[in-house]
C-alpha positions in Angstrom: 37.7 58.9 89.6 39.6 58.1 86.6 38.0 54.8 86.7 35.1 56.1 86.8 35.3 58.6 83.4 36.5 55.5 81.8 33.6 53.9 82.2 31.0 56.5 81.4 32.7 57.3 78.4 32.4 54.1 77.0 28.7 53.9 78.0 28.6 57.1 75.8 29.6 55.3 72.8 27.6 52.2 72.9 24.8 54.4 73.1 25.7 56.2 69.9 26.5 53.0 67.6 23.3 51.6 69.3 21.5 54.8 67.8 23.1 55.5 64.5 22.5 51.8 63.7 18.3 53.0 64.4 18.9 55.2 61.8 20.1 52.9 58.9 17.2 51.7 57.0 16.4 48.0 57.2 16.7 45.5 54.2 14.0 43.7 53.9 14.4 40.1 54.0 14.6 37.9 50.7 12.8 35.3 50.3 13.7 31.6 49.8 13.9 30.5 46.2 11.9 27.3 45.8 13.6 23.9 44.8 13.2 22.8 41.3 10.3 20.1 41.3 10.8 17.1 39.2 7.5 17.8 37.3 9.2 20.5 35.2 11.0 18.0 33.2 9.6 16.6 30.0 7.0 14.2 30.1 7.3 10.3 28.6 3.6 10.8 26.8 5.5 13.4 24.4 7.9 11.5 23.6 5.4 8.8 22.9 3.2 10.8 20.3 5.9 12.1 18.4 7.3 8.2 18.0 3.3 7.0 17.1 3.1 10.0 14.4 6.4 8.8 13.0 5.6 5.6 12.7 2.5 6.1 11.1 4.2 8.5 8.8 6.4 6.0 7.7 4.5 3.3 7.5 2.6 4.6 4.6 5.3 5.8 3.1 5.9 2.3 3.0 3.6 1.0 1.6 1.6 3.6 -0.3 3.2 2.5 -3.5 1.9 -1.0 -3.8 -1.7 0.2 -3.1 -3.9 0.5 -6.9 -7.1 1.8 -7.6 -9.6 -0.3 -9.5 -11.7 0.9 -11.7 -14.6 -0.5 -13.8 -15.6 0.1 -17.6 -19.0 -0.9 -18.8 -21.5 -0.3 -21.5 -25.2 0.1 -20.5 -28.6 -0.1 -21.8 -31.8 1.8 -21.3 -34.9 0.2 -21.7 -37.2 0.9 -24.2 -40.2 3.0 -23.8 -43.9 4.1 -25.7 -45.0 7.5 -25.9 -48.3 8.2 -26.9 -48.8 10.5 -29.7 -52.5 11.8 -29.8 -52.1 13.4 -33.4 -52.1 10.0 -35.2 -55.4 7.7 -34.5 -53.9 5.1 -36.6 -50.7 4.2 -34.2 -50.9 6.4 -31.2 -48.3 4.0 -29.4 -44.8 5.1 -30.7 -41.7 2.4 -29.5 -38.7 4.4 -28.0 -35.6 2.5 -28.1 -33.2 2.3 -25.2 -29.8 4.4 -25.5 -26.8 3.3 -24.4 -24.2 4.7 -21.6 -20.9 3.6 -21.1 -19.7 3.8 -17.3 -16.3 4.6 -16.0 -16.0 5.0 -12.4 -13.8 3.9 -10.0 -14.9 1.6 -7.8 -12.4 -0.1 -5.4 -8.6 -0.7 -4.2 -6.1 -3.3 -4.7 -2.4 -3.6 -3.5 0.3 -5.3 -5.4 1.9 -8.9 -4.3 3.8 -9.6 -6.9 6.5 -7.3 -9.5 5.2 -8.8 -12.4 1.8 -7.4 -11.9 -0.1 -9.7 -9.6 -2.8 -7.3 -7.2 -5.1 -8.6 -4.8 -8.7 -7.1 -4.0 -11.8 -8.1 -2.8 -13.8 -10.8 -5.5 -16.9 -8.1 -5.2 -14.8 -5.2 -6.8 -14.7 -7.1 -9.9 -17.7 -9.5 -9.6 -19.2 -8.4 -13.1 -17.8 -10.9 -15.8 -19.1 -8.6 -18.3 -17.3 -5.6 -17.4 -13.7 -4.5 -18.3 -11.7 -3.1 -15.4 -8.4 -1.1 -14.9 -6.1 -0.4 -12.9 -4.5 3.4 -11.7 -1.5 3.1 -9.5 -0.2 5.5 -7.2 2.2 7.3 -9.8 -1.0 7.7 -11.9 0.1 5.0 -15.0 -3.2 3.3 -16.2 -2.9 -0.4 -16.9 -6.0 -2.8 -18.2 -6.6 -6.1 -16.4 -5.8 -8.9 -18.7 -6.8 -11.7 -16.1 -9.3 -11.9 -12.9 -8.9 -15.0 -10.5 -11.8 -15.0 -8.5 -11.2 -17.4 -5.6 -14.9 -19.3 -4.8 -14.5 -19.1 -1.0 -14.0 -15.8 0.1 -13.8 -12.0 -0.9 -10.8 -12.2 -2.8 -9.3 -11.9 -5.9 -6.1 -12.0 -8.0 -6.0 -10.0 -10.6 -3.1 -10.0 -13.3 -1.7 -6.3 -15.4 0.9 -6.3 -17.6 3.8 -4.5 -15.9 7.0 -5.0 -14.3 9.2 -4.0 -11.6 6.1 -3.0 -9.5 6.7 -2.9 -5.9 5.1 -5.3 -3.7 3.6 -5.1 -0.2 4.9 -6.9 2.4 2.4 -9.1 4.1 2.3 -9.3 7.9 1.1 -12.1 10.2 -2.5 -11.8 11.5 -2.4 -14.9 14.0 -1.5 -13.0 16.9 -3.7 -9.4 16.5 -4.3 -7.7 19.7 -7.2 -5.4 20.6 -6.0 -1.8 20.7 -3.4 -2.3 18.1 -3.2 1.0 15.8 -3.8 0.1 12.2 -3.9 2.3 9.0 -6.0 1.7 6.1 -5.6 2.5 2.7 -7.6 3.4 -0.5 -10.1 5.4 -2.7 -13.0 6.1 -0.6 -16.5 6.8 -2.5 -14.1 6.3 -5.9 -12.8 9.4 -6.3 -10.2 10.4 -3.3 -6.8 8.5 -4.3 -4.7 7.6 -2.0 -6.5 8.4 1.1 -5.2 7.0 4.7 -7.2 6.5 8.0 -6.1 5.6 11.3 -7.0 3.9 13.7 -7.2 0.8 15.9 -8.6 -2.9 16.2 -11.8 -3.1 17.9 -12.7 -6.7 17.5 -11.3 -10.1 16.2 -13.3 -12.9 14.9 -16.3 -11.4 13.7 -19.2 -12.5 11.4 -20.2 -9.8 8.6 -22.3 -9.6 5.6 -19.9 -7.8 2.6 -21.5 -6.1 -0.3 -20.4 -3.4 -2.7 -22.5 -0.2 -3.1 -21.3 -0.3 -7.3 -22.5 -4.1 -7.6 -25.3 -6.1 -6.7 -23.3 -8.6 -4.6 -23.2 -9.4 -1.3 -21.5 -12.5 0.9 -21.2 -14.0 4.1 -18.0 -13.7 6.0 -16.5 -14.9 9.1 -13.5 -14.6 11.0 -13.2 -11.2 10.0 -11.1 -8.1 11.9 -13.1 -5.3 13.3 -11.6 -1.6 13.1 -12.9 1.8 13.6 -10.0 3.4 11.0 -12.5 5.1 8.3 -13.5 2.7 5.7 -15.7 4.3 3.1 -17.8 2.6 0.1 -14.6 2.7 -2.5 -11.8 1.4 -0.1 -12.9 -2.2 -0.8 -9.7 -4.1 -1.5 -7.4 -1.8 -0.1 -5.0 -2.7 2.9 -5.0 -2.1 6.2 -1.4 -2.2 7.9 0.3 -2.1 10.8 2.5 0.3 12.0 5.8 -1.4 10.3 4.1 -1.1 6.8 3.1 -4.4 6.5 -0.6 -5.9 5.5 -2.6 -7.3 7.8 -5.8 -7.5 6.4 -7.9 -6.7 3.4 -10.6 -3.6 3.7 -13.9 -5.4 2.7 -16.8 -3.6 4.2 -18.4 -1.3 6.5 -21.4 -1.6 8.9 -24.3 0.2 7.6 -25.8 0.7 11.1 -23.0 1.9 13.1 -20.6 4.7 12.9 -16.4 4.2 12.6 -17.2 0.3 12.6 -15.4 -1.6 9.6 -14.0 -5.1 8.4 -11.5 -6.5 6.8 -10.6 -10.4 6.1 -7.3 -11.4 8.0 -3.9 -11.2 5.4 -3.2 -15.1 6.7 -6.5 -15.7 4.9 -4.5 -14.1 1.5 -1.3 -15.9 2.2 -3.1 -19.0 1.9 -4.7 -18.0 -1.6 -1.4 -16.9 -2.7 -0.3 -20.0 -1.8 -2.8 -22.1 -3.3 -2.4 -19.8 -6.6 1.1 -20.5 -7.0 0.9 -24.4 -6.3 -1.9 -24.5 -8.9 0.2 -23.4 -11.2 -1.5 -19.5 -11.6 -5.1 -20.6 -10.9 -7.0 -21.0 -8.0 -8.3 -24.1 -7.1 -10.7 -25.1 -4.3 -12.1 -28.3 -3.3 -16.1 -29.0 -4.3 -18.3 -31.5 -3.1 -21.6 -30.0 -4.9 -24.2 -29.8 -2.9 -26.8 -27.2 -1.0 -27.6 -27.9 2.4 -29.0 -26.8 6.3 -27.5 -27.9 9.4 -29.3 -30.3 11.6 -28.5 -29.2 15.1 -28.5 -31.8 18.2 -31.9 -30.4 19.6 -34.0 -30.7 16.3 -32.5 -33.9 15.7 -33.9 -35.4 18.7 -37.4 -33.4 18.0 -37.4 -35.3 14.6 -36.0 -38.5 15.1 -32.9 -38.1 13.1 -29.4 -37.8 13.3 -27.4 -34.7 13.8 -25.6 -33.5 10.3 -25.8 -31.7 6.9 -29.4 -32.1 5.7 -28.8 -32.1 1.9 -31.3 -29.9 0.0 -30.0 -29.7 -4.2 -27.3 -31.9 -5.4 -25.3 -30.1 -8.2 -25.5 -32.0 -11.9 -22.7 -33.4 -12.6 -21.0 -32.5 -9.4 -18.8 -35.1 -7.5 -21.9 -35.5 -4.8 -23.5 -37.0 -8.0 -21.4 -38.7 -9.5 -20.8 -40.5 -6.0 -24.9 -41.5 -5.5 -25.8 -38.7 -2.8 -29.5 -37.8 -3.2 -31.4 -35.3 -1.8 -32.8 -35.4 1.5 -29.8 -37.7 2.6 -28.3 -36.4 5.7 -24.4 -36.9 6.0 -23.0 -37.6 9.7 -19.5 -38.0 8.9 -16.7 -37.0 6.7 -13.3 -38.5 6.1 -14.0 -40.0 9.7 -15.0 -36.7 11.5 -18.5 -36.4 13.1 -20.4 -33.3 11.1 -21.7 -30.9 14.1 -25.0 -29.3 13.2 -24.9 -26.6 15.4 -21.6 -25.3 13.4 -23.1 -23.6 10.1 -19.6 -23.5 8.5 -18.5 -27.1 10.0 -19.1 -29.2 6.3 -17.2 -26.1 4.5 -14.3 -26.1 6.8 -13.6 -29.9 6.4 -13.8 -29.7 2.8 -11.4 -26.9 2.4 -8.6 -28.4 4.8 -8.5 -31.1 1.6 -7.0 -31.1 -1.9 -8.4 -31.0 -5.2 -8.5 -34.3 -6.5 -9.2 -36.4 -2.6 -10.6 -38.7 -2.1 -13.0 -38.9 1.3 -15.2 -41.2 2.6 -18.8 -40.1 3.9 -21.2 -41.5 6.0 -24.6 -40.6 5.0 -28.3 -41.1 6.4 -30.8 -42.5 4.2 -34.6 -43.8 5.2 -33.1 -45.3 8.9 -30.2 -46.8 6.8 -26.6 -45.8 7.2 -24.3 -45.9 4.1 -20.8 -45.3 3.0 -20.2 -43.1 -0.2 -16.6 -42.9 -1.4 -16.1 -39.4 -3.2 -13.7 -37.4 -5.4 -13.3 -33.8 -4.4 -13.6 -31.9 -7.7 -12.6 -28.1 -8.4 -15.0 -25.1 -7.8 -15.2 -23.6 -10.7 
């Protein structure tokens, strides 16, 4: 019996807790955190845009100081005029002389190579012998331009200020350019905005332009020039483009007239080599001249005419070493200083003649009437 109360009493009380514990509200579960993803953390590409805009930023803070604007002084004419007067039978036709306008605008960029006041530019900037020209550089000093070397064979120019202690640009390397490579230029677009920077990249190497200015009636044939779509306006002419260590790589010389974000500059190697030439020269430029005018004679047309391949002379300068060596027009010259001349290569003659010195003296193999002769000539100095 006893047994048996034990055990229905302790039936009671399970049956209580199991009841009570009904009647304690339930707490709702909570729910799993998630794990931290990897993604949260801060992306390379940030990192990478803030480094670009640095460098950018100080990179012209490099080299805005040796960048100049050129500008170009000029006194101008009118033409003169008649006007009719009806109130005198006698001499209706009265003469109205011209007036004259002096202009003052700027018109280009420059960048300084040298302390003592040597800036290059682009020989179209200051192609007008007639014209006076100054120079404005970036802490706003004026300085006229005492002395313009105009180099013969490309869009360049030294020109010479008196000052001192000017800071120089450091000149890059642009033998090993690469497509996509970010490039600033720099300069005074349309004349009038000082010290204005683009940016943007290389889009072509080894191109062939025509370069012109918009101020001057001038325009030139270049090759081997770098393509970029940084903006270059009418105005940056002259100016630098540079890398993103602040050093030149090229020379802004033109823009494309058709397209849009498409400009050009000649290659800086192309300026080292002026430099160099300048300085060797003893502060003048000097470039070899053979004096003469010409058309290339490709392989096909020789064959069509019966003739060999070559330089087709057209005009022999007076008093030019062609002349003074016996070349005539309508000779046709095959080889020079023992290299054939190939007439499918427009720039092939010119190229020969600048790897050589003032003063050489090359052997050329010419085509006259069936004959082939030998003509022994002095380079002279283009003038």
């Amino acid at each position: 019996m006893k047994k048996f109360l034990l055990l229905l009493s302790t039936l009671i009380v399970l049956l209580a807790i199991g009841y009570s514990s009904n009647l304690l509200p339930r707490i709702p579960s909570i729910p799993s955190l998630p794990k931290v993803s990897q993604q949260l953390t801060p992306k390379v590409e940030k990192q990478t845009v803030v480094y670009e805009e640095s460098a950018i930023i100080s990179a012209i803070e490099k080299a805005l100081p040796s960048v100049v604007t050129i500008g170009i002084s000029k006194t101008t004419s009118t033409r003169d005029f008649f006007e009719i007067d009806p109130f005198d039978p006698f001499s209706p036709f009265k003469r109205i002389p011209g007036q004259q306008r002096k202009l003052e605008q700027n018109i280009g960029s420059g960048f300084i190579i040298a302390d003592n006041g040597l800036i290059v530019t682009n020989k179209h900037v200051v192609a007008d012998t007639e014209a006076s020209y100054k120079v404005l550089t970036s802490d706003d000093k004026k300085y006229e331009v005492k002395k313009i070397y105009r180099d013969p064979l490309n869009d360049l120019a030294i020109i010479k200020i008196d000052a001192s202690g000017l800071k120089p640009l450091n000149l890059g390397d642009s033998s090993n350019l690469k497509l996509g490579q970010s490039v600033i230029a720099i300069g005074t677009p349309l004349g009038e905005f000082k010290n204005t920077v683009t940016s943007g990249i290389i889009s072509g190497l080894g191109r062939g332009i025509t370069a012109g200015s918009p101020f001057e009636n001038y325009v030139e044939r270049l090759d081997n020039v770098i393509q970029t779509d940084a903006a270059i306006n009418p105005g940056n002419s002259g100016g630098p483009l540079i890398n993103l260590s602040g050093y030149a790589i090229g020379v802004n010389t033109a823009i494309s007239q058709e397209g849009q974000n498409i400009g050009f500059a000649i290659p800086i190697n192309v300026v080292k080599d002026l430099i160099k030439n300048f300085n060797q020269a003893g502060g003048r430029i000097e470039r070899p001249f053979l004096g003469v005018r010409y058309k290339m004679i490709d392989k096909q047309s020789a064959i069509l005419n019966d003739i060999p391949e070559g330089v087709y002379i057209i005009q022999v300068v007076d008093d030019s070493p062609a002349q003074k060596a016996g070349i005539q027009e309508e000779d046709i010259i095959v080889e020079f200083d023992g290299q054939k001349v190939k007439g499918d290569d427009d720039q092939n003659l010119q190229k020969m003649i600048a790897k050589k010195k003032v003063g050489d003296r090359v052997k050329l193999k010419i085509w006259r009437n069936g004959e082939t002769l030998e003509k022994n000539v002095i380079l002279g100095n283009y003038e």
